[in-house]
C-alpha positions, 0 to 999 in steps of 0.5 A: 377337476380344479381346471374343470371348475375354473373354466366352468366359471371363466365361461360364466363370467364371460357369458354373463358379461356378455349378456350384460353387454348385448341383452339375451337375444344378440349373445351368441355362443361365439361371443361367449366363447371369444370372451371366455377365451376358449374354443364354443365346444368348451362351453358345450361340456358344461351347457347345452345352450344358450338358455341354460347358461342364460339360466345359471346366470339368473339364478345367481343374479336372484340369490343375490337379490334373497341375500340383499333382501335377508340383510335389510330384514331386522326383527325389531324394526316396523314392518313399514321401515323393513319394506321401504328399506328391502324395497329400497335395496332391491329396487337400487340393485335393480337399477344398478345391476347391468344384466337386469338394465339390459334385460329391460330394455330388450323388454322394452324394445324387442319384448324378447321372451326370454328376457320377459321370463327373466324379469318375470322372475326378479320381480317373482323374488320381490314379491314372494319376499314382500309377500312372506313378509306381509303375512308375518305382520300379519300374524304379528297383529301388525297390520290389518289383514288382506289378502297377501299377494295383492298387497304385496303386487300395490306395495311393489308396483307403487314403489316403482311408479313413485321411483322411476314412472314418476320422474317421467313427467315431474322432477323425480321425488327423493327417497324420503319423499317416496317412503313418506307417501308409501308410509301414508298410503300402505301404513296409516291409509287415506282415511282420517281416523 
């Protein structure tokens, strides 16, 4: 059974490598298998398709952004510096990680449906984590209350403009430069009190 394990894990890497490398929609199994360095029957012992391997690939990519969210988490901190610094991290992960890259590109260039589902759901993850944390706030009288998801979808979507829409037709703002503008629009808002 150990070598069952391990094989198992050989054709994961070498699939999520690939998947990295060609986006969901040029991966073959014969690109995986040829990776993995096995027979493509190997791979059928332990997937049916190319969808559900695809799948155990996301699934830990999106623990890995819930294990990279709880970190940056701190019950004493505000709840303004745990957004930014969870966002932060989620949003750098996001820009870093090489199977979401390419994913978004395919996004981009071939609207793949695969790939949209897949992005679908790593920006599901951040919003249901910016949400339950929105409502503990507010729980907490720390912020004003509203309603949860929408602010959670402004929080997300003005993060992104100010990290990566922004740069396309201005020089690209710094992170302190983009936590003071969120700060002052999501914590203390427009108006003069």
């Amino acid at each position: 059974m150990h070598v069952a394990v391990d094989r198992r894990q050989q054709i994961v890497d070498a699939a999520a490598k690939s998947f990295a490398l060609f986006g969901y929609k040029a991966t073959t199994m014969e690109q995986v298998a040829k990776i993995a360095s096995v027979g493509k029957g190997t791979i059928y012992t332990f997937f049916a398709n190319k969808e559900q391997l695809f799948d155990e690939i996301l699934r830990s990519v999106l623990r890995e952004m819930k294990r990279i969210i709880a970190q940056e988490i701190q019950a004493g901190r505000p709840f303004v510096d745990n957004m930014q610094r969870s966002l932060d991290a989620l949003l750098d992960f996001r820009d870093q990680h090489e199977l979401l890259i390419k994913l978004s590109q395919e996004v981009r260039d071939f609207g793949t449906p695969q790939a949209k589902e897949a992005m679908h759901r790593v920006e599901q993850v951040i919003l249901e984590h910016l949400e339950g944390q929105i409502v503990r706030a507010m729980e907490q009288n720390a912020i004003r209350r509203m309603d949860p998801k929408i602010i959670s979808f402004v929080m997300l979507e003005l993060y992104i403009a100010l990290t990566s829409e922004w740069s396309k037709n201005h020089d690209p703002l710094d992170k302190e430069q983009i936590k003071q503008v969120s700060r002052i629009l999501l914590a203390e808002g427009l108006s003069v009190k």
